[in-house]
C-alpha positions as CSV (number, residue, x, y, z in Angstrom):
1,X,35.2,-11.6,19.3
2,X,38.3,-13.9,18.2
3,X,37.0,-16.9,16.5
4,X,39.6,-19.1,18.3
5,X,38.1,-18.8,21.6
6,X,34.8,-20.7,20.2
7,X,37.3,-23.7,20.1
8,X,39.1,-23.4,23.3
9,X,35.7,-24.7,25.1
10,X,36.7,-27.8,26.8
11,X,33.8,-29.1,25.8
12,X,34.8,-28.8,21.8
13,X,37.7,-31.4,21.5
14,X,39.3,-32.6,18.2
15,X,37.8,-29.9,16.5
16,X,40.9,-27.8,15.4
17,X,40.6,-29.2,11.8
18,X,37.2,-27.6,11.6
19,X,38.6,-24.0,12.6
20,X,41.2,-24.3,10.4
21,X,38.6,-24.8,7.9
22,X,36.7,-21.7,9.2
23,X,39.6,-19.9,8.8
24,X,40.5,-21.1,5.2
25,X,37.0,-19.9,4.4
26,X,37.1,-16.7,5.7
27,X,40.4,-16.5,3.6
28,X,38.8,-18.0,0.4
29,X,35.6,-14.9,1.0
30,X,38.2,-12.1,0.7
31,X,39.3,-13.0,-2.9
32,X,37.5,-10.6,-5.6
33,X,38.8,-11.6,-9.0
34,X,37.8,-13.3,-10.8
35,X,34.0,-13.4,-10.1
36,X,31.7,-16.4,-9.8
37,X,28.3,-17.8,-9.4
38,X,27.8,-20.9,-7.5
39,X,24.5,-22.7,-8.4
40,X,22.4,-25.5,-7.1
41,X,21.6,-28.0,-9.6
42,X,19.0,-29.8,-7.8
43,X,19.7,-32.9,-6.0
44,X,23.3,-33.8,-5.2
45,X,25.1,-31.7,-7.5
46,X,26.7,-27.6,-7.8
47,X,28.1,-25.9,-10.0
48,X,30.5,-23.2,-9.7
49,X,31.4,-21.0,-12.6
50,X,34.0,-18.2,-13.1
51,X,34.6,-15.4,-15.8
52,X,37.6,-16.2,-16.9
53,X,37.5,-14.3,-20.3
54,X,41.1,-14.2,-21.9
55,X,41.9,-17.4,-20.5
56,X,43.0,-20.4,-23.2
57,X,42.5,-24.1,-21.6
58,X,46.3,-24.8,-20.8
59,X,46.4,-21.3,-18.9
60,X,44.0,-22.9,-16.1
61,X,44.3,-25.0,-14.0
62,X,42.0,-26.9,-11.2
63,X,43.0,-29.2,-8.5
64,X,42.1,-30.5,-5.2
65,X,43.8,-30.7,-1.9
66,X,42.8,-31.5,1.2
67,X,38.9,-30.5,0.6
68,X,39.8,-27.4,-1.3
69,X,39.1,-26.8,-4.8
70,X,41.8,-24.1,-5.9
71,X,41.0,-22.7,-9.5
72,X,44.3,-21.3,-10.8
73,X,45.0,-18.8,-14.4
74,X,48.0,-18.3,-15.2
75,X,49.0,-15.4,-17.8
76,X,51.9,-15.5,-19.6
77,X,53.8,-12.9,-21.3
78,X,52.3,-11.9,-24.5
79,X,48.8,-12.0,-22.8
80,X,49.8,-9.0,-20.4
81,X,52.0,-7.5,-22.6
82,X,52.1,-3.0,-21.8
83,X,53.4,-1.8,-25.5
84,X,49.9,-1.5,-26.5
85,X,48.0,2.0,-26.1
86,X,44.8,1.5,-24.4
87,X,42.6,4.2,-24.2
88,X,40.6,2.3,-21.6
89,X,41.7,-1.5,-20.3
90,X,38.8,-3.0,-18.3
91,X,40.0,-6.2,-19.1
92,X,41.8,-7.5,-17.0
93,X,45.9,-9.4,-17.9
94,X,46.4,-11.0,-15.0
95,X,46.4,-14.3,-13.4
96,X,44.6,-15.7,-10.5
97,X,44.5,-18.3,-7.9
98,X,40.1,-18.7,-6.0
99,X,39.7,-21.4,-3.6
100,X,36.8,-22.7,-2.4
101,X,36.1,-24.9,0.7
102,X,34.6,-28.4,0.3
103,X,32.4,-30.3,2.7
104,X,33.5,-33.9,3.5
105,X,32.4,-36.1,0.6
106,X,31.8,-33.7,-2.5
107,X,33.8,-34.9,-5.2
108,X,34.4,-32.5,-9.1
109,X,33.0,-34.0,-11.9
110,X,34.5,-32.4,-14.1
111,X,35.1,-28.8,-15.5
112,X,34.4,-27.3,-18.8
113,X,35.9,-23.8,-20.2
114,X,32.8,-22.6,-22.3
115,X,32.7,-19.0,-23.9
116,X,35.2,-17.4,-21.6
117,X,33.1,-19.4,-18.5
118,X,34.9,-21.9,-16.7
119,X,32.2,-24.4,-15.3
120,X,33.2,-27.0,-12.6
121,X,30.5,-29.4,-11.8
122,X,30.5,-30.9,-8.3
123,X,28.7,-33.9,-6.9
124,X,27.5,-34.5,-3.1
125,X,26.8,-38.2,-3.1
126,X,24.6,-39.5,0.1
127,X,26.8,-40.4,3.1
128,X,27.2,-44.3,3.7
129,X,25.3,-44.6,7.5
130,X,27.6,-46.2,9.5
131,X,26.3,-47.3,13.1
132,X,29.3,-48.4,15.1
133,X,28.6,-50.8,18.5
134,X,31.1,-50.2,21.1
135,X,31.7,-53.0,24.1
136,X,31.3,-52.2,27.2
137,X,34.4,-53.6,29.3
138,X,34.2,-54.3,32.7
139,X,36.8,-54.3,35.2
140,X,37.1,-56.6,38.1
């Protein structure tokens, strides 16, 4: 079944942001490198954290846009370098971009690089509730 036919119900309007999401997700799941754990920290706060062994401070990098979190290494060229002889190289010398989708609201703390785990720290403060009173207009 195509996902976009969920959203052509005429009863599901304004909601192409939210398949867009869907779809950014479903992207974000197909990434394998490099691997990650995300963990609940009780509360209001997660914490995602990568193996990003190899990787010095100024070779990351970790931004938001647009409610995704995009964690990016970068190599460059004496980290990948192919003049040495490996016998076996299950290490691997290349760089990376992961993304992960954020729900309205969560905000990163901050992120810490930590024997060769990078650590981001995120925080899902409580909604303000908003209760909005809308006039009723009469005609005539």
């Amino acid at each position: 079944m195509n996902r976009g036919l969920i959203f052509d119900s005429p009863f599901l309007l304004g909601f192409e942001h939210t398949q867009r999401l869907i779809e950014r997700a479903a992207k974000a799941a197909a990434e394998n490198y490099p691997p990650y754990n995300v963990e609940d920290r009780g509360g209001d706060g997660l914490r995602i954290t990568l193996a990003v062994a190899g990787f010095s401070p100024d070779q990351l990098e970790v931004t938001v846009e647009d409610r995704q979190l995009v964690v990016a290494g970068k190599r460059d060229g004496a980290a990948g370098k192919t003049d040495d002889a490996y016998l076996h190289r299950g290490i691997a010398a290349r760089g990376f971009v992961r993304s992960f989708v954020l729900a309205d609201g969560m905000v990163v703390e901050n992120a810490t690089l930590e024997h060769g785990l990078l650590h981001i720290d995120l925080a899902r403060p409580e909604p303000e509730k908003r209760v909005q009173s809308i006039p009723i207009r009469t005609h005539g």
